[in-house]
N, C-alpha and C positions, 0 to 999 in steps of 0.2 A: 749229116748232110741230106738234102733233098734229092728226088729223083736225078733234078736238074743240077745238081753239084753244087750249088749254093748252100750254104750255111743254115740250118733249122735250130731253134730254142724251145724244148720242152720244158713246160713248168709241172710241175704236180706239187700237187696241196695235200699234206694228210695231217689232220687233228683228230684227235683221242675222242671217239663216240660218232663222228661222222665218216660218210664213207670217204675216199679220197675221189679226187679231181685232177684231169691230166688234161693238156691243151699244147698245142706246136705253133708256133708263130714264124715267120718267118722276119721279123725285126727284132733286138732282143730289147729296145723302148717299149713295145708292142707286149712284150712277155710281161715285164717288171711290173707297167701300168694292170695287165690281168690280174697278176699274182697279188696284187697291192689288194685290189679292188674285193678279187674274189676271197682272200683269207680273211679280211675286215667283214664281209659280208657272213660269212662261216662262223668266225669269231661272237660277233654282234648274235645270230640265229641260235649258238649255243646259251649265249650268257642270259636270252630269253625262256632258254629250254625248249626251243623249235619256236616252228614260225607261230605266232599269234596276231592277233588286231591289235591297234591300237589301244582298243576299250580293253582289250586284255590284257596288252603291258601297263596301261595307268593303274588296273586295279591292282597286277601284282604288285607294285612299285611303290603303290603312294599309302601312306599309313594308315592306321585302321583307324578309327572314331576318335577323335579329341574332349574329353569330357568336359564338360562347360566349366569355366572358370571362377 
C-alpha cells in the first residue's frame, strides 16, 4: 500500500549476469506493460552480450566469407 492507502505494484526483474531492476506503479496494467517491455529489453541486451551498434550485431551475426562458387 501507498502512503495514501491505495494499493502499489512492485515489479523486479532479475536475470543471471545482469544487475536487477525494481519499479512501483501505481496501476498493475502499468506494472505488467514495464515488466514486459523491460525483461524483453534485458533479455534481447544479453543475447547480444551487452549493448552494441548495429554495425556490431550484423558482423556478429551474419556469416563469415562465402567462397565463390
Amino acid at each position: 500500500m501507498g502512503r495514501d492507502g491505495k494499493p502499489t505494484y512492485l515489479v523486479q526483474i532479475r536475470l543471471t549476469g545482469k544487475p536487477s531492476v525494481a519499479k512501483t506503479f501505481e496501476r498493475r496494467t502499468d506494472a505488467k506493460e514495464w515488466a514486459a517491455k523491460t525483461e524483453a529489453e534485458m533479455r534481447r541486451s544479453r543475447a547480444l552480450g551487452g549493448r552494441r551498434t548495429v554495425a556490431e550485431a550484423i558482423d556478429h551475426y551474419s556469416p563469415g566469407e562465402v567462397p565463390p562458387s
